[in-house]
N, C-alpha and C positions, 0 to 999 in steps of 0.2 A: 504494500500500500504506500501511495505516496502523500503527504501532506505539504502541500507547496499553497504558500504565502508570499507573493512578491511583495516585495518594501522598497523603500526610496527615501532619497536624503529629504530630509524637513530646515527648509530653510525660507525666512523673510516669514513665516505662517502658511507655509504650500508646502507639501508635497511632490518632490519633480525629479526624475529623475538625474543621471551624472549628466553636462552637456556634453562629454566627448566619451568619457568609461563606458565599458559594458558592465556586465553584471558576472556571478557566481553563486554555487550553491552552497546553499549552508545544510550540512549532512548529519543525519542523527549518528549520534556515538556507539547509540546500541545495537543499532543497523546501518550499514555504510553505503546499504542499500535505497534507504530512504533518504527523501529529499525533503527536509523540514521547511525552507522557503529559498527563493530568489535573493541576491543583496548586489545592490550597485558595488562597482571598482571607480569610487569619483578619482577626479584628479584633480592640480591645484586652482584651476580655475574653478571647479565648484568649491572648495573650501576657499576661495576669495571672496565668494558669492555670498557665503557663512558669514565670514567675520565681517564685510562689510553691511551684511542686514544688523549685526549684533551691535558695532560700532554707530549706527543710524538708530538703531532702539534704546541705546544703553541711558542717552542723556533725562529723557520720558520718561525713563524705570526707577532710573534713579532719585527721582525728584518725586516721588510717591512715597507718602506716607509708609513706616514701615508696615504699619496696620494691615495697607493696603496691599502691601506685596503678602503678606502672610495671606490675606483670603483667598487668595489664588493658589497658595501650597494647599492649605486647608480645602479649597474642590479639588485640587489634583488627588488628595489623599482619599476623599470621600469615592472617585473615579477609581484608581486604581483598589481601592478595597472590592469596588461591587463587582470588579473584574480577574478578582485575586486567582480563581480556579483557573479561566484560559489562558492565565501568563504564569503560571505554576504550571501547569501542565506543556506552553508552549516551552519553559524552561528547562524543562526534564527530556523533552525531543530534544531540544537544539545542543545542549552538552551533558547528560547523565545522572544528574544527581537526581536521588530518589522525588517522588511527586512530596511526600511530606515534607522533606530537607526546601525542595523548591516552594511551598507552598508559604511554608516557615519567614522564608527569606524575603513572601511579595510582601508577607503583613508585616516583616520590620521595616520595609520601605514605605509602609503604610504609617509607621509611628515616626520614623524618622521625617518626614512632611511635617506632621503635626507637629512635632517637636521645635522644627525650626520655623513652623510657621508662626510659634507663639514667640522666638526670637524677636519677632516686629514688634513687640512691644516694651522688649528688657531694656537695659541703661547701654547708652556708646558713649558713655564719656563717665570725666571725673571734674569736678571743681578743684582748684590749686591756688591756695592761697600766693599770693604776687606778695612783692618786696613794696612795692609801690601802693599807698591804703587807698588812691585813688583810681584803683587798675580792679579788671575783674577778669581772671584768668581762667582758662577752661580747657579739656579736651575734647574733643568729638570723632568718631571715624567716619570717613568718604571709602566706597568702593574701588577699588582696581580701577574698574572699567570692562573689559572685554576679559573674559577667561577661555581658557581651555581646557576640557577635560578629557583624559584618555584615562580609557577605564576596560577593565580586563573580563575573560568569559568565566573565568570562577564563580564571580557574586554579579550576576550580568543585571538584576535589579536594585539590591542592594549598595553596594558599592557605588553607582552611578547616582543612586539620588542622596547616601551621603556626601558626597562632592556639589550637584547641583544646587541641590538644597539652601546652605548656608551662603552658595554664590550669587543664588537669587537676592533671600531675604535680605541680604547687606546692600543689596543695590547692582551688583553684576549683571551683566548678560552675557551668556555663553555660546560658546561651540565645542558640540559635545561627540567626541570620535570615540565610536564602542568597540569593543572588538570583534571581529569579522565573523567570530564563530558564533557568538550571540547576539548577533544584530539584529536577527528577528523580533527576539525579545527585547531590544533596546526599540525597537518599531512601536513597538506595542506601550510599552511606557513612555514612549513620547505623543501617543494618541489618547494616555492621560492628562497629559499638558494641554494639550492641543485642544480637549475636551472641558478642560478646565475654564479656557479662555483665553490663557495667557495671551500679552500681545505679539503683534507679530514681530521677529526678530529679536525678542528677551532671549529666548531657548533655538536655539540650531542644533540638527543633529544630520552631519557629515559621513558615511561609512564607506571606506575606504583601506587600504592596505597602512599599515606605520610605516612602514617607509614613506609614500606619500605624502598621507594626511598628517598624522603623529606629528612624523619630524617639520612638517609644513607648520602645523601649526606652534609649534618651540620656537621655530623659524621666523614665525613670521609679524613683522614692525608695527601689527596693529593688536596685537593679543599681549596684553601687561600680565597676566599674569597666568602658568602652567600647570593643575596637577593633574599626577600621573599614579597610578599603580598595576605594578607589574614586573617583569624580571629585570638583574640589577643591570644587565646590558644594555638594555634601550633605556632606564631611567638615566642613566648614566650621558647617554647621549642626549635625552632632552634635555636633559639640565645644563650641559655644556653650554647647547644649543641657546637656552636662554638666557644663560650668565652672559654670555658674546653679546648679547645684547641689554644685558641690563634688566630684563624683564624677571619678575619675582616666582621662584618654580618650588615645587613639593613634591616628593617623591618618597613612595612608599614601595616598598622591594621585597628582598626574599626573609626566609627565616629559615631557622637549623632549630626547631623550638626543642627546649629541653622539657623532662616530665621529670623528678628527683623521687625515688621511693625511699625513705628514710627506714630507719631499723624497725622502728617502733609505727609503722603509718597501719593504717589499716589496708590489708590488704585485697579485700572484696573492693574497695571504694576505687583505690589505687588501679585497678586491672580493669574496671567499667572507662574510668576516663583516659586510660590511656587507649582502651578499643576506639571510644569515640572521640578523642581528640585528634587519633591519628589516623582511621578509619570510613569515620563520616567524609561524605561528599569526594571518597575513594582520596586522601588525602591531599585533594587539589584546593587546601586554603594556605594563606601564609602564617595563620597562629597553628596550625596542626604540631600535634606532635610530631616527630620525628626521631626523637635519641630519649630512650628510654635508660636512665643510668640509675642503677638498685644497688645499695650496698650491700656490699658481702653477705651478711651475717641471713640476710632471708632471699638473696638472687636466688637460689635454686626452686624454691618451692614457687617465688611469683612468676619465674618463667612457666615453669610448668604448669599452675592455672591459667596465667594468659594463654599460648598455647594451644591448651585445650579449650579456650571458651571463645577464641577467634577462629577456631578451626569450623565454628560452627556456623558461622557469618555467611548469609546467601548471598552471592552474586549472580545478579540478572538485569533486566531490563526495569529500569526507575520505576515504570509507570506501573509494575505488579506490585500491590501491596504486600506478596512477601518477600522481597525485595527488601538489604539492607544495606548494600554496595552495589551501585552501578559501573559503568564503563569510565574509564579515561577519555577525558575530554572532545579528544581529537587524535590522531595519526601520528602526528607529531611528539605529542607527551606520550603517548602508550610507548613509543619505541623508546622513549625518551626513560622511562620507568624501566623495559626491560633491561637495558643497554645499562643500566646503573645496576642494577641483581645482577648481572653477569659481571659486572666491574668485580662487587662485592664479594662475590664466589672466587674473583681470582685473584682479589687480594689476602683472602686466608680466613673471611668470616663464613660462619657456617647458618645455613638455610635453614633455621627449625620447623619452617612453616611456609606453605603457599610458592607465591613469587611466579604461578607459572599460570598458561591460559587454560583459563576452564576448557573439562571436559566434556558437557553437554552443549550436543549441537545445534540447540536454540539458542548458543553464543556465539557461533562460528562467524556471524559475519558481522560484530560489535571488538570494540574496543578494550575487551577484558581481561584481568588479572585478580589473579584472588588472593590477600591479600597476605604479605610478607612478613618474615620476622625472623632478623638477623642475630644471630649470638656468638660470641668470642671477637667479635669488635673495639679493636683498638681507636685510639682518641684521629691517629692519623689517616684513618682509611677515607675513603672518597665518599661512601655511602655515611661517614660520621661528619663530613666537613659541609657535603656539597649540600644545596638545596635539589631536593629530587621532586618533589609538588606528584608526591602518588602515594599508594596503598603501601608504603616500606615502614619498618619500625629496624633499629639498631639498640638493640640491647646491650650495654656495658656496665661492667662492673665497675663498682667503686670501693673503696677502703674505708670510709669515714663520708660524714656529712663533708667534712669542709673539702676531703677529696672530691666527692660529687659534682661539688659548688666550683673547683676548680675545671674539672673535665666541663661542665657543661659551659663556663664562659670560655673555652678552649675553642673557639670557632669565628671566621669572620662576622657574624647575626649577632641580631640584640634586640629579638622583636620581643615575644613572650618566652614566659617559663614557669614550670609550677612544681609546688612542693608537696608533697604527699608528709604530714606527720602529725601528731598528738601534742610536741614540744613547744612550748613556746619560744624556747630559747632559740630553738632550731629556726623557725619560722621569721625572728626577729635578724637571724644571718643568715639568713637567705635573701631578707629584701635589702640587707645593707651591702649584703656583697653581689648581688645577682646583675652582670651587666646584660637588661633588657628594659622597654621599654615599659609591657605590660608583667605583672609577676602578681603569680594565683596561691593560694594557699589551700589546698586539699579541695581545688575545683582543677578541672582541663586545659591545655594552654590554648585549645580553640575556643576561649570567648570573649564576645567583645559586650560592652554596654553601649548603647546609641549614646547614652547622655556623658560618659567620661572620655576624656581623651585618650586618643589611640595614635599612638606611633611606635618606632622602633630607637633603638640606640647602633653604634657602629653603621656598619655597612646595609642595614636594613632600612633605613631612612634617608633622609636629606635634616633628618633632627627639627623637624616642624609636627605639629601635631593632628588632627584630622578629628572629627565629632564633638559634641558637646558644646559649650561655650568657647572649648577655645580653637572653634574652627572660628572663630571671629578674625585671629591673629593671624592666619592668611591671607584672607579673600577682602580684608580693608589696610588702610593705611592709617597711622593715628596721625590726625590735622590738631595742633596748640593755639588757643585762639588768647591774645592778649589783646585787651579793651582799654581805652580810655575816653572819659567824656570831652 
């Protein structure tokens, strides 16, 4: 069966295709056979066509009440809820993750609107007392102006309206480049905006290759400000890209997230989050676990419950509800995933579990692996350094807490990391000594809160922060206003 959807870039408040690109399909993960929808190849004369509707709408936008820009997230939110099944479900076609995991994800995009819709009415400034008794000094924040957002197929709703979101509400107007493999789903959430009312030219959305578009728009002398999430090599480049010119960029990257099982943690609790921290959404997040490090004194017995309780985890197609691991994304990462097991195997760790493609033939022509678990894992192996973004866990021993604490900051990431223990002491040096950005205490390192800040430390960030209040310190500028009569 085919499911085809053609979409097109949404720019100025139309719909219209590339003027010169043709198009490409966007292919289910669980069948490579199916054709989930159509998506344009623009080139940079359509993304000129973007930032110049967004640079003609920004001035309007901006000069609106923030009240008024919030009632406009507030009907997009109300739209995209009544909608939450067909873009949950278009979700789980167009890249894997189970329909609840994708369902999950429409309605935090659902709170994350509202969330930042009520931003239109909190404080942008501060009063500052002046030296002068005849002065009245103040701060205020103004918008960038024009943004850019490139946003990835992992959290293809998510992701994309916490970025949009607070670009809006502060005054922005965007152009928004999704990634190719969920741009169906990026269609669909912008016929929430669209539906909302927004005006024409506040929101653009571009779909096109990163080479092109991405780097066009880092590139390009009318977009003030860039973020980005995604792998560290194109972050790396947009950001060049925009420093060369001065323009303000964020960038959110990879992880190596650590899970720490202390001597004393509970061990049922410990073995559940590290299934689902590194498990769910086939480990294509950037907080997933990845490096499982258990101290000596109990590694044998938690390898062996893990083990045995992830051995039981079904791989198939998202959309069956029994269904608890889907397929890898795309072509690319699945070979991407194997090609890192074989690395693993030949560097001297051994395969407790999985790592290999299912053997029923209702998988045969998806993107699947059932899921891994490495053991005898030194701190230098490829599979303990590298970001692998799939269903692997690397299990290592440790000697002590404070060893743990040292192997797990052993890596270029600094995103999440979590401690499994009873101690408080333990718990208290682990967030003193833990270099990352997010650090959990006997919860999963896959989670995030809409309303706290989210970033990484090291090589996982650009060291800017993302959600909450203080996506504020992004997406504006602070303007010092000094008065005299």
């Amino acid at each position: 069966m085919e499911v085809v959807k053609s979409c097109s870039n949404y720019i100025g408040g139309e719909w219209m295709p590339p003027q010169y690109g043709g198009t490409t399909s966007s292919v289910n993960p669980a069948n490579r056979e199916e054709i989930v929808g159509q998506i344009p190849l623009s080139t940079k004369e359509d993304l000129d066509r973007a930032v110049a509707a967004a640079k003609g709408a920004q001035g309007a936008w901006r000069k609106l009440a923030g009240s008024q820009r919030g009632a406009f997230l507030f009907k997009a939110a109300d739209v995209l809820e009544r909608r939450l099944d067909e873009i949950g479900r278009i979700m789980t076609l167009e890249m894997g993750k189970t329909l609840t995991e994708a369902k999950g994800e429409t309605a935090r995009g659902v709170a994350i609107l509202r969330y930042y819709a009520g931003e239109g009415m909190r404080k942008i400034g501060d009063v500052i007392p002046a030296t002068d008794s005849d002065a009245f000094m103040f701060t205020t924040r103004v918008p960038l102006g024009v943004v850019g957002a490139i946003t990835p197929w992992n959290f293809p709703v998510a992701i994309p309206i916490w970025k949009l979101a607070p670009a809006l509400i502060y005054g922005n107007a965007v152009v928004w480049k999704p990634a190719s493999e969920t741009a169906v789903t990026a269609a669909l959430v912008m016929e929430c905006f669209h539906e909302a009312g927004l005006p024409s030219g506040v929101l653009n959305l571009v779909i096109g290759s990163g080479r092109e578009i991405g780097q066009g728009l880092a590139e390009h002398p009318d977009v003030q400000g860039i973020t980005f999430t995604g792998s560290n090599g194109t972050g790396k480049a947009v950001g060049q890209a925009a420093f060369a010119r001065g323009a303000k960029y964020q960038l959110e990257m990879g992880g190596k997230n650590p899970i720490i099982v202390a001597a004393d943690a509970d061990l049922d609790l410990a073995i559940d989050a590290t299934i689902s921290g590194g498990f769910k959404s086939s480990g294509q997040k950037c907080t997933a676990t990845s490096r499982v490090i258990v101290v000596k004194d109990i590694y044998d017995s938690f390898r062996d419950k893990l083990v045995e309780k992830a051995a039981t985890l079904r791989v198939g197609n998202g959309l069956s509800e029994s269904t608890w691991l889907g397929p890898c994304a795309n072509e690319k990462q699945y070979e991407t995933v194997l090609d890192y097991i074989r690395t693993g195997v030949e560097e001297g760790a051994t395969l407790a579990l999985g790592g290999t493609k299912p053997e029923d033939e209702e998988l045969r022509n998806g993107y699947y692996v059932t899921p891994a678990i490495f053991e005898n894992v030194t701190s230098r192996m490829a599979i303990a350094q590298e970001e692998i973004f799939g269903p692997v866990l690397a299990l290592i021993k440790a000697n002590d807490l404070a060893d743990a604490i040292e192997l797990a900051n052993d890596v270029p990431y600094g995103l999440s990391a979590s401690l499994y223990t009873k101690d408080i002491a333990s718990a208290l040096a682990f967030i003193q000594d833990m270099d990352a950005g997010l650090v959990r205490i006997n919860a999963e390192t896959a989670g995030v809160e809409l309303q706290a800040p989210f970033g990484g430390m090291k090589a996982s960030s650009s060291h800017t922060r993302e959600q909450g209040q203080a996506a504020i310190e992004f997406y504006t500028s602070i303007k010092t206003v000094f008065m005299k009569p």
